[in-house]
C-alpha positions as CSV (number, residue, x, y, z in Angstrom):
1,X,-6.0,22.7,-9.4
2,X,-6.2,26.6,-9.5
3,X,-3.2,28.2,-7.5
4,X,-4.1,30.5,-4.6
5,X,-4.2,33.0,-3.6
6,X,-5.9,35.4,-6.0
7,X,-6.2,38.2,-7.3
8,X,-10.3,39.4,-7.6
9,X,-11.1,40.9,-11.2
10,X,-14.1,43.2,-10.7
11,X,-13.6,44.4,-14.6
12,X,-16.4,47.5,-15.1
13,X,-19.0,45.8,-12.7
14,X,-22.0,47.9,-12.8
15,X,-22.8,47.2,-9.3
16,X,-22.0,44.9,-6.4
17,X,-24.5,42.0,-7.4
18,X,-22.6,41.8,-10.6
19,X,-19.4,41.0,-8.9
20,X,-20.8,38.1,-6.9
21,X,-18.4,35.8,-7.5
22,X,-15.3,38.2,-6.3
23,X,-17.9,38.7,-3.3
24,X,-18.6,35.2,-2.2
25,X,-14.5,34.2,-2.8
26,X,-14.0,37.0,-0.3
27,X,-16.6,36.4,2.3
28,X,-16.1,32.7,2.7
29,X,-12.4,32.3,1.6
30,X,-11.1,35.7,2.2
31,X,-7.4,33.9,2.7
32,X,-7.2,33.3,-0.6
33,X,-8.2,37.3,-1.9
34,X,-5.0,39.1,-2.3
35,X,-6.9,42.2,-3.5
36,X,-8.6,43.5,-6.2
37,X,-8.3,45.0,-9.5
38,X,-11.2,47.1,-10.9
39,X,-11.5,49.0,-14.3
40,X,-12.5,52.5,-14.7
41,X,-16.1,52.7,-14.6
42,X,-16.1,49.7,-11.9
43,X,-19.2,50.0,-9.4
44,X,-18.3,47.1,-7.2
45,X,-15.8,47.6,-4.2
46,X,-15.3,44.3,-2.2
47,X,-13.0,46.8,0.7
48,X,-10.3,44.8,-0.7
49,X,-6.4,46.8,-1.2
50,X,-6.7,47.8,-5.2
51,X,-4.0,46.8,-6.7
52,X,-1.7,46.8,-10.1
53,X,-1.1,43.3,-11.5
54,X,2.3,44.2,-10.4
55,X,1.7,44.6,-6.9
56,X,-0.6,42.0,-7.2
57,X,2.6,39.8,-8.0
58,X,4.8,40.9,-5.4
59,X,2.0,40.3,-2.9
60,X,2.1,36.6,-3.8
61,X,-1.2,36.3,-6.3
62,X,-0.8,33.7,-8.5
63,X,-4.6,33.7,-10.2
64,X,-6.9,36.7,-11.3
65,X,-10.3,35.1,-11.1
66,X,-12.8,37.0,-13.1
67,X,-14.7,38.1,-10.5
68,X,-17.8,39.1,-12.6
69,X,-21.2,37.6,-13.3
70,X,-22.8,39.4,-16.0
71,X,-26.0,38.3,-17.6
72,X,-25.2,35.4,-20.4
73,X,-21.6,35.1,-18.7
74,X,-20.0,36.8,-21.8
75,X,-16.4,37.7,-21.4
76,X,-16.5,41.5,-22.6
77,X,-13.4,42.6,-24.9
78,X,-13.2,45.8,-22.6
79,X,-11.8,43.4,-20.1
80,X,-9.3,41.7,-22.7
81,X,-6.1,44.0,-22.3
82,X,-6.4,43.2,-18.6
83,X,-6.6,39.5,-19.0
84,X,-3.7,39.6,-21.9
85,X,-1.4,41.8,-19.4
86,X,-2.0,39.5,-16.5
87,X,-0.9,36.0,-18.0
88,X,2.2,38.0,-19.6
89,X,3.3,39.3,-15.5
90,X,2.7,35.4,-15.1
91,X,-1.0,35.3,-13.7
92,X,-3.1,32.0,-14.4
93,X,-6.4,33.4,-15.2
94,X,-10.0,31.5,-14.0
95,X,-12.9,32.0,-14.8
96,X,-16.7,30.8,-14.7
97,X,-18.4,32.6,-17.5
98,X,-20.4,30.2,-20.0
99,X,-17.8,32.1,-22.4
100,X,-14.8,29.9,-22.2
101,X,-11.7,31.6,-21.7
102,X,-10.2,28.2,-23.9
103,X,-12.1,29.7,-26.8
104,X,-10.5,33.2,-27.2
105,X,-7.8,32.7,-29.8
106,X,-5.8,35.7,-28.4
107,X,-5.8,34.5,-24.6
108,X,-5.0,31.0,-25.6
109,X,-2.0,31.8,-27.9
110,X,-0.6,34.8,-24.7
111,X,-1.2,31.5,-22.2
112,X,0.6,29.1,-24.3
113,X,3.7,31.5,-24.4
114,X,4.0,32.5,-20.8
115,X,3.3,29.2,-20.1
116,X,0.0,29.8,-18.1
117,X,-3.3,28.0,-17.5
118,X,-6.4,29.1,-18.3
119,X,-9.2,27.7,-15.8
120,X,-12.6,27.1,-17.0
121,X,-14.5,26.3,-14.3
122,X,-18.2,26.1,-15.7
123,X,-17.3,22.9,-18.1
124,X,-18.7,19.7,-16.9
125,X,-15.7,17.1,-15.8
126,X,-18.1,14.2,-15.2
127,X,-20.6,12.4,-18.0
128,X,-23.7,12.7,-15.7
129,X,-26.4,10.1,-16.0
130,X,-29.9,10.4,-16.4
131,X,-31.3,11.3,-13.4
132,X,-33.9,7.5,-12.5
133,X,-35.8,9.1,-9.0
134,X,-34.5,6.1,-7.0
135,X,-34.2,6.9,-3.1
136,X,-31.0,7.9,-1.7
137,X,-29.9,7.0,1.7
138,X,-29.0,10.3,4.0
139,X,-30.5,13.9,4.2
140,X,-30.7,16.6,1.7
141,X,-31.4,20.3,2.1
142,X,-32.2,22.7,-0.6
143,X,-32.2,26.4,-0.6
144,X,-34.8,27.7,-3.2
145,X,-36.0,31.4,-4.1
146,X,-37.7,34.1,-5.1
147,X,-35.6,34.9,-7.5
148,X,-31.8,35.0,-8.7
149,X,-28.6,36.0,-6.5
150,X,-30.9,36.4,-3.3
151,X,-28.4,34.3,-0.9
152,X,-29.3,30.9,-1.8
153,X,-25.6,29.7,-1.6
154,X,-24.7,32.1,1.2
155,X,-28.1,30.5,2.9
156,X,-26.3,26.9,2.1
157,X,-23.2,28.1,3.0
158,X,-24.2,29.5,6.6
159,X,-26.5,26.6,7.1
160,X,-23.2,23.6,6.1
161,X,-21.2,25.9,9.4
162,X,-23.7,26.1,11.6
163,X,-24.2,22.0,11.3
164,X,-20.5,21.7,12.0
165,X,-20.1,23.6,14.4
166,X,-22.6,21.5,16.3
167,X,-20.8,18.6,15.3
168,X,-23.4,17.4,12.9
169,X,-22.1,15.6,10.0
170,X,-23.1,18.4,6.6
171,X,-21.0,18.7,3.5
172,X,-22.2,22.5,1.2
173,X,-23.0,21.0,-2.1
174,X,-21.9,23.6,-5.0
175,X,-23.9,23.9,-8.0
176,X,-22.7,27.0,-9.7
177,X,-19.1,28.5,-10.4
178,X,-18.8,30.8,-7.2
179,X,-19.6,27.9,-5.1
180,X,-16.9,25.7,-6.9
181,X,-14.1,28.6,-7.0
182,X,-15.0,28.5,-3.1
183,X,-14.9,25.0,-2.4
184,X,-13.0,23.6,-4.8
185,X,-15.7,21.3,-6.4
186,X,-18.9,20.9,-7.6
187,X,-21.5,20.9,-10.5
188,X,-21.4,23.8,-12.8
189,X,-25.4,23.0,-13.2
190,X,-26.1,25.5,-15.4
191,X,-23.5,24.1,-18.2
192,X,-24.8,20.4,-18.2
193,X,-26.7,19.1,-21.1
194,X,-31.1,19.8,-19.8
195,X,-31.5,15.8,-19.6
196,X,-28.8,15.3,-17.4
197,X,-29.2,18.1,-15.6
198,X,-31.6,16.6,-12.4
199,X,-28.6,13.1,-12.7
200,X,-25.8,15.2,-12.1
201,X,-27.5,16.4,-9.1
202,X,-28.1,13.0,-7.6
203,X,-25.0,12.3,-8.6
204,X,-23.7,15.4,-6.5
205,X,-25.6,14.1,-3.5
206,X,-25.4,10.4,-3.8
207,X,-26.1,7.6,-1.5
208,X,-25.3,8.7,2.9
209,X,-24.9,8.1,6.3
210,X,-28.6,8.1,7.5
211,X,-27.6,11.5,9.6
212,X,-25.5,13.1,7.5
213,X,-26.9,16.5,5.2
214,X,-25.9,17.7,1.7
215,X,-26.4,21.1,1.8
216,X,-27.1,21.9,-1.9
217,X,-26.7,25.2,-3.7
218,X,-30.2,26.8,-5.2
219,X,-29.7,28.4,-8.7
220,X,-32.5,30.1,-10.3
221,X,-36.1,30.4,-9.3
222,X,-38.8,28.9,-10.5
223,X,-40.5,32.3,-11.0
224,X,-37.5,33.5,-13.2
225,X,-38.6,32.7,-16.8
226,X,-34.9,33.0,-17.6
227,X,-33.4,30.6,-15.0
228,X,-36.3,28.2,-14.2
229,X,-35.0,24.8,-15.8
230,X,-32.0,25.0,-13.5
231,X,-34.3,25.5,-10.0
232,X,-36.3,22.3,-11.6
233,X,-33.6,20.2,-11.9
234,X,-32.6,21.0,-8.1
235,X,-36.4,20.3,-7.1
236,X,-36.1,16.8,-8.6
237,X,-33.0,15.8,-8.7
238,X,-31.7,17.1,-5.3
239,X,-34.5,14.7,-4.5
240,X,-34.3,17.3,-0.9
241,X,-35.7,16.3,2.6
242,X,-36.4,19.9,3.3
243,X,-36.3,23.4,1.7
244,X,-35.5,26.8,2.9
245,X,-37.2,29.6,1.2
246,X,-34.7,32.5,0.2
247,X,-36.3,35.9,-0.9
248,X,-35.0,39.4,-1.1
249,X,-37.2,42.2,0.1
250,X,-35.6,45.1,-1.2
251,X,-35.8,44.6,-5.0
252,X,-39.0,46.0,-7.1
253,X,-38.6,43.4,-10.0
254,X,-36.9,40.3,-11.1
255,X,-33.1,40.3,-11.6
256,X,-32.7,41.2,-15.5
257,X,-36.7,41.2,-15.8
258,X,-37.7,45.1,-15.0
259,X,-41.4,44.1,-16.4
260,X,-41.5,40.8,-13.6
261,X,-42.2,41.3,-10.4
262,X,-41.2,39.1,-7.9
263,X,-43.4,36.4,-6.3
264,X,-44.5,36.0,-3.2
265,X,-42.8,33.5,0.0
266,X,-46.2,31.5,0.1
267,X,-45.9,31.4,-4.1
268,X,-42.6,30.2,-3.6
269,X,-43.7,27.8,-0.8
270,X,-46.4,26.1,-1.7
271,X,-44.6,26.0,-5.8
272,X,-41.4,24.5,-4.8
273,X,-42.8,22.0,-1.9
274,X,-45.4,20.6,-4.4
275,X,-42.6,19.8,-7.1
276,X,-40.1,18.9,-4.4
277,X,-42.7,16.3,-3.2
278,X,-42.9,14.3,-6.3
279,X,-39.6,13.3,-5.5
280,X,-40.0,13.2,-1.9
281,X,-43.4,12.6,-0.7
282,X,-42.0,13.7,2.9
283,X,-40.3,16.5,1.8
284,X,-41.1,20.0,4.0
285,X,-40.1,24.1,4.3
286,X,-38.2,24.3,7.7
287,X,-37.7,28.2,7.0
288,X,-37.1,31.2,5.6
289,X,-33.5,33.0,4.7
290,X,-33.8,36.7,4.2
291,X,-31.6,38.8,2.7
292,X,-31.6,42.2,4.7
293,X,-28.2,43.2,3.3
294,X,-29.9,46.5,1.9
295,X,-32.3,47.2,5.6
296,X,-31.1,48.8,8.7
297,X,-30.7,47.1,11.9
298,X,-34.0,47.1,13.7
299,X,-36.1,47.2,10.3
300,X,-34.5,43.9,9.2
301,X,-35.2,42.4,12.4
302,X,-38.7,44.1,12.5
303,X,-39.2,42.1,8.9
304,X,-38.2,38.6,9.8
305,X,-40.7,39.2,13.1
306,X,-43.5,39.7,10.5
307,X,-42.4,36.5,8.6
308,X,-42.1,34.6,11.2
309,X,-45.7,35.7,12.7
310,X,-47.3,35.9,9.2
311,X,-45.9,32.5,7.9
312,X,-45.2,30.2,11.1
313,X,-41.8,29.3,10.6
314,X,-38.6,30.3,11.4
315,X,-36.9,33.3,9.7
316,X,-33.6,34.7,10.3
317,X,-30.5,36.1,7.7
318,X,-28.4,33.7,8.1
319,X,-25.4,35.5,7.5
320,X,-26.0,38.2,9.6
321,X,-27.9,36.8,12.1
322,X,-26.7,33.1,12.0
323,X,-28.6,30.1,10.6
324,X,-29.3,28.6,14.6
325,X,-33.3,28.6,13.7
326,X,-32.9,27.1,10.6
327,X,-30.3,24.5,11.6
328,X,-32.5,23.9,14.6
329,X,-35.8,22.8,12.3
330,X,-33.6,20.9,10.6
331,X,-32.5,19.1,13.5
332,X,-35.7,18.5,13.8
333,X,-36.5,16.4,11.0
């Protein structure tokens, strides 16, 4: 298990999406962030106290979590006399960057001789199966999007609260390495083998209580020609009852695709409930989750009006607003 609490390593983020994995640790588990430490250069700021991995210490971290997601999840040699420093002041290091922390010769020989652990939390602990279709028992929920980091997990996240605080039975279903660091388990989707890919999901979500909800995770979009095969395998092998579209509005092209625009809610829509309904004939979009992190007050609210009049069904920003519409069409099911 990875010891809490932590310290957050923002590195040389270039901005605040690139540090979404320091930002959802301290949103949904902010007991466990200590503070941060961020490199010159660093463009993130989760409000959190900076700190020196000495103070760090003292404070009662016992993990710096690289807090970064940078495109291809490359652990960047800038970062390395950090990450070296830390495990020698007696910091177990995490990370979920497709480059394994287990596979830098200098960090694993510094590790062995403080005596630290190096956590790797995007390798697959389970040998998946194929994924066979059959129908599972219980109700599943799937966030999809327009296109990547738009709140899909925060939309799964808000959605998995708002159930139990009704008293409805609801279990968040990570799928990607901030969801995991947050809950303490998952399927690093995005590391497992492409034909296992749509198994490991139904293994994620097997088998339930007629009323009980898996919540799951989106990755991807199925617009992103990057991240598609990921989204797919939700589609399918989430094998979902119903499907919240996640979009958001603020952004003039794809993330990492300056010449791809993003596509449409309908797009998105009518795309993701065809595929979802080769799994699941009765398969339907209760919502939409906006993400008006970047819109004042009054026009965010102004937005999700228009939605909800243009597209006739309930919108809302689930973190900022609350996910009681979309809980409630779910309810409705």
């Amino acid at each position: 298990m990875i010891e809490t609490p932590y310290l957050l390593f923002l590195g040389d983020a270039p901005d605040q999406l690139a540090a979404k994995v320091a930002q959802g640790i301290k949103d949904w588990r902010p007991e466990f962030a200590v503070g941060q430490f961020r490199m010159e250069g660093c463009k993130a700021d989760m409000k959190l106290t900076d700190m020196t991995l000495e103070e760090a210490k003292a404070a009662g971290a016992k993990t710096l979590v690289i807090g970064v997601a940078n495109r291809g999840g490359i652990i960047s040699p800038a970062w390395k006399k950090v990450l070296v420093a830390a495990l020698e002041e007696g910091f177990d290091l995490a990370s979920g960057l497709h480059n394994l922390l287990r596979d830098e010769p200098d960090l694993v020989a510094v590790a062995e001789a403080c005596g630290r652990t190096l956590h790797d939390v995007r390798i697959p602990s389970v040998k998946y199966p194929i994924a066979n279709g059959v129908k599972r028992t219980g109700k599943r929920c799937l966030a999809v999007g327009t296109d990547c980091s738009v709140g899909k997990m925060y939309t799964a996240l808000c959605v998995e609260k708002e159930m139990r605080a009704r008293g409805m039975d609801a279990d968040f279903r990570a799928t990607g390495q901030t969801g995991i660091l947050i809950t303490g388990d998952g399927v690093p989707l995005d590391a497992v083998i492409a034909d296992f890919m749509a198994g490991s999901i139904e293994y994620l979500t097997p088998d339930n209580d007629p009323n009980h909800w898996d919540i799951i995770e989106g990755q991807g979009s199925l617009f992103h020609v990057s991240y598609s095969g990921v989204t797919m395998a939700l589609v399918h092998g989430g094998q979902p009852d119903a499907l919240i579209v996640c979009h958001e509005p603020t952004r003039d092209h794809m993330r990492g695709l300056p010449g791809y625009r993003l596509p449409s809610l309908t797009a998105v829509r009518d795309m993701a409930l065809t595929l979802a309904q080769v799994a699941n004939p009765a398969c339907v979009v209760v919502g939409y989750a906006i993400n008006t992190q970047h819109m004042a007050e009054d026009e965010a609210k102004a937005y999700l009006a228009s939605v909800e009049a243009d597209l006739g069904l309930p919108a809302t920003d689930p973190f900022r607003f609350g996910a009681g519409k979309l809980v409630d069409a779910l309810e409705a099911i």
